[in-house]
C-alpha positions as CSV (number, residue, x, y, z in Angstrom):
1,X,260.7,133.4,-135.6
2,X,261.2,136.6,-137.3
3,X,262.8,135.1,-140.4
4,X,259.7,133.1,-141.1
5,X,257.3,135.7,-140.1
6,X,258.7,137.9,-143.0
7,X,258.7,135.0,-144.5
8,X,254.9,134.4,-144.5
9,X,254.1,138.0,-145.2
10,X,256.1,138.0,-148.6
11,X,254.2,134.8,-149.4
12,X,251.2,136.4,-148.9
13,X,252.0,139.8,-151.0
14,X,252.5,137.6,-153.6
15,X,249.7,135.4,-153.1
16,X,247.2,138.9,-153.2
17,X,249.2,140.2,-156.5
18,X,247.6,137.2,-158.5
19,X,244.4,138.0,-156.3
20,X,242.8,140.4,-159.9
21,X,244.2,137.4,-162.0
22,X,242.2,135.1,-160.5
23,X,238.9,137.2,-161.1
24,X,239.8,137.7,-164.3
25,X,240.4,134.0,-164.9
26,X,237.3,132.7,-162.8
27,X,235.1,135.2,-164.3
28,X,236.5,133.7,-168.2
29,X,235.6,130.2,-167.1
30,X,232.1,131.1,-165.9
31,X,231.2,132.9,-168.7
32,X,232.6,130.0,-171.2
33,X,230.6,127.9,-168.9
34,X,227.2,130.4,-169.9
35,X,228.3,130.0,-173.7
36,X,228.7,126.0,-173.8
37,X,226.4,124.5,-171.2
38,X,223.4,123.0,-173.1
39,X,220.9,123.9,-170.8
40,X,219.3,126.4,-169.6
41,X,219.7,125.8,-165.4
42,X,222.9,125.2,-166.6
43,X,223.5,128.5,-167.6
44,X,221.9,130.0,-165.0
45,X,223.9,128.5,-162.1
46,X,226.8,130.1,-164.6
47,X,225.4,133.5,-164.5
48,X,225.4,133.5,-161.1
49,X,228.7,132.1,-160.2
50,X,229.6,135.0,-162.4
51,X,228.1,137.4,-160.6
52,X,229.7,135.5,-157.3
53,X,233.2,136.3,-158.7
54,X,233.3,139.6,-159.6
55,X,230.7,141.1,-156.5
56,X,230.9,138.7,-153.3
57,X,234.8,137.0,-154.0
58,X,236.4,139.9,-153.5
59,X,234.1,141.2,-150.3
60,X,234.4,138.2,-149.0
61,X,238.5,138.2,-148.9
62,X,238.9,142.0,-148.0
63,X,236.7,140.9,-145.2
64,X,238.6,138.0,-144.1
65,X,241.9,139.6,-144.7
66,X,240.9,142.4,-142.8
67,X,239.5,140.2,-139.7
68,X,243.3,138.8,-139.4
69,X,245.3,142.4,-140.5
70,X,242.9,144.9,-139.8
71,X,243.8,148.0,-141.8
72,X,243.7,151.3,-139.1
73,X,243.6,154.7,-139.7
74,X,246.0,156.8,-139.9
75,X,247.9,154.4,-141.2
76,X,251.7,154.8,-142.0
77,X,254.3,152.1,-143.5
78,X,256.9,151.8,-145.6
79,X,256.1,150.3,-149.2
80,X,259.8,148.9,-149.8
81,X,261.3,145.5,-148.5
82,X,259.8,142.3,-148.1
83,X,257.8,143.8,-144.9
84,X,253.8,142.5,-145.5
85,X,251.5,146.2,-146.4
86,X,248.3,145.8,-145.2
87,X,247.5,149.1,-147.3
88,X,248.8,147.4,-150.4
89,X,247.1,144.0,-149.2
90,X,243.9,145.6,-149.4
91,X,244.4,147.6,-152.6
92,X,245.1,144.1,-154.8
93,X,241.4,142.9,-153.4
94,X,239.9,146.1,-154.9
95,X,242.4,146.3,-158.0
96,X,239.4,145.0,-160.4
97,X,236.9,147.7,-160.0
98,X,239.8,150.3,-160.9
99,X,240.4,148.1,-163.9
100,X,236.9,147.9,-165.6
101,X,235.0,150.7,-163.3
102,X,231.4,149.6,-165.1
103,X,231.5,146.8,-162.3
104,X,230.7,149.5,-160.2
105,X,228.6,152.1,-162.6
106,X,226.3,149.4,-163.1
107,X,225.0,149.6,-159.0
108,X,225.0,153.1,-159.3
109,X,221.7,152.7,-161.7
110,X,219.5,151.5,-159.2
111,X,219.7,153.5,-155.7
112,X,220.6,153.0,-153.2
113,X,222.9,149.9,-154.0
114,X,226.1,151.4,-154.5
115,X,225.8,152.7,-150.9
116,X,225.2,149.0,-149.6
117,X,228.2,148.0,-151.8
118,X,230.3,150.3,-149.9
119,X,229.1,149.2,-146.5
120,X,230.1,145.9,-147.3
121,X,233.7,147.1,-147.3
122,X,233.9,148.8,-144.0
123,X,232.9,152.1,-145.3
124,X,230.4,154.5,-143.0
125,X,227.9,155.4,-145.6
126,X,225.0,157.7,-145.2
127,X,221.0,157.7,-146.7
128,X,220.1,159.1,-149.9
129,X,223.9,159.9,-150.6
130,X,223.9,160.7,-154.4
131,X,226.6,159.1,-157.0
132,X,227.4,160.2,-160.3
133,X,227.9,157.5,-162.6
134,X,231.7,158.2,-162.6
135,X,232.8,158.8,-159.5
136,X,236.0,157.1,-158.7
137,X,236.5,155.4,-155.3
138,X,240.1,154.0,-154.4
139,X,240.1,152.9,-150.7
140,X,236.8,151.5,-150.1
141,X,237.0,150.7,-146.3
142,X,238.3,154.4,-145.6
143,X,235.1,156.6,-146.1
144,X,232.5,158.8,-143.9
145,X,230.0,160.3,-145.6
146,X,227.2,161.2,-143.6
147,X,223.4,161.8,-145.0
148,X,222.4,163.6,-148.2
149,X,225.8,164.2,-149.5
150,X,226.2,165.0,-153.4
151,X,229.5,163.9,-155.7
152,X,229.9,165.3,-158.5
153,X,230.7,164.2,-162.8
154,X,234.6,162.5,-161.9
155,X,234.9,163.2,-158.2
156,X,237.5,161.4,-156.6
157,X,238.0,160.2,-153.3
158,X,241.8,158.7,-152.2
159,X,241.9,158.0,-148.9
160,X,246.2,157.4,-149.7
161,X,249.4,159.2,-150.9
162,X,252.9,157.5,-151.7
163,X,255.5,159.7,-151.2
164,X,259.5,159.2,-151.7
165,X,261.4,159.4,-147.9
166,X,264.8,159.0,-147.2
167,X,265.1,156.8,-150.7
168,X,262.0,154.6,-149.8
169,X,258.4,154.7,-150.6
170,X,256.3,155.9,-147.8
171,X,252.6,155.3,-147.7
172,X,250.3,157.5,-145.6
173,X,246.3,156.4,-145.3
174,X,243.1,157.9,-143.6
175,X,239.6,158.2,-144.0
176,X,238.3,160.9,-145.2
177,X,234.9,162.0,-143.6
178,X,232.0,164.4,-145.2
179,X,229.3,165.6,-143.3
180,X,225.7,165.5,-144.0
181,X,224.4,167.5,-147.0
182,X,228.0,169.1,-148.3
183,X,228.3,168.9,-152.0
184,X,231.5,167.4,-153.6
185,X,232.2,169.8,-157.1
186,X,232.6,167.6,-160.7
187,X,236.3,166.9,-160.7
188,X,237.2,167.5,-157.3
189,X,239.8,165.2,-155.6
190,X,239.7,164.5,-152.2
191,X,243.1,163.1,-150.4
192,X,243.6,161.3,-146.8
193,X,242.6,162.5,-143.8
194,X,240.2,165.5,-146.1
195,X,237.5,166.4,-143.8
196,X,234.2,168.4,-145.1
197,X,232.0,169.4,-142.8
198,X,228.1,169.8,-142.9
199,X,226.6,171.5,-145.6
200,X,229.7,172.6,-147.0
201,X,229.7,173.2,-150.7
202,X,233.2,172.3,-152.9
203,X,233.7,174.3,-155.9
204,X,234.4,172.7,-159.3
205,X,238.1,170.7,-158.9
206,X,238.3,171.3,-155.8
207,X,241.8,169.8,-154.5
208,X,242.0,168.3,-150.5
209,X,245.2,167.5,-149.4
210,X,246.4,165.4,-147.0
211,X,243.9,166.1,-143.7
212,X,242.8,169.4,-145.4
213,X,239.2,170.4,-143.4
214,X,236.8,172.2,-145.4
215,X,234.6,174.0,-143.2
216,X,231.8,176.6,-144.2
217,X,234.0,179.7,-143.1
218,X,236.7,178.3,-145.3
């Protein structure tokens, strides 16, 4: 029983490592679809199946993958061996928008959408939270960020760190949480387990480390 459970989970890191291919390669197919089709309803159902694969595919299997190997935080594992990650499981489903990040700077234009988008991936998201256009997010699910809260020109927020132990890869994974109204500096990068309180205001490059609290005597 063991053998074919590890088994099944290597089948099924490889299966989510052609999960970005598969965008790439539905999303070329719907657009030669917009380009050929005579018609214009033709194109349109195009259009929208492109818009299907690269916004609502992916949701749709982090979701799904999720329901059956929920992620958890903290969250340790070892990134070596055939053992399945559910960390790394996750990561191929958001792999695209790290790619080609104008997927996302586009729903930044119109407000409050880019907060919805993050809802849709687990993440605890605020009102009026303001995004610069090049913010860069890498663990969707793993954020709390209460109301009002500002990020900065190239704020970053990694909710993981891969470290070498004992000649293996360990990964460690948390959310990191920012309270209502604090203000994230331009080039600031926030790590696992960062916590900001209320109001608190970050400097310019401000660095969190791993479950580093910012609070507004610090």
């Amino acid at each position: 029983a063991a053998i074919a459970v590890s088994l099944l989970m290597t089948l099924l890191s490889r299966c989510l490592a052609l999960f970005p291919a598969s965008v790439v390669g539905l999303s070329l197919l719907c657009m030669a679809a917009m380009i050929w089709c005579p018609d214009w309803l033709g194109r349109g159902l195009a259009g929208g199946g492109l818009l299907t694969v690269l916004y609502l595919y992916p949701v749709a299997a982090y979701r799904l993958l999720l329901h059956f190997k929920p992620l958890g935080s903290p969250l340790r594992e070892e990134l070596t061996g055939d053992r399945y990650s559910h960390w790394w499981g996750s990561h191929q489903l958001q792999v695209i928008y790290l790619t080609l990040p104008v997927l996302e700077r586009i729903l930044r234009v119109i407000p409050g959408c880019y907060s919805a988008w993050l809802r849709l991936w687990g993440a605890r998201i605020g009102q009026q939270v303001y995004w610069t256009p090049n913010v860069e997010i890498h663990d969707r699910g793993l954020l709390a960020l209460g109301h009002g809260v500002i990020l900065g020109h190239e704020a970053k927020l990694v909710a993981h760190v891969v470290m070498p132990h004992r000649q293996q890869l360990r990964l460690y994974a948390k959310t990191i949480e920012v309270g209502d109204g604090a203000f994230i500096g331009a080039g600031s990068v926030l790590g696992p387990g960062v916590q900001v309180d209320a109001g608190v205001q970050l400097p310019v490059r401000t660095e969190g480390r791993i479950n580093q609290h910012f609070t507004a005597s610090s």
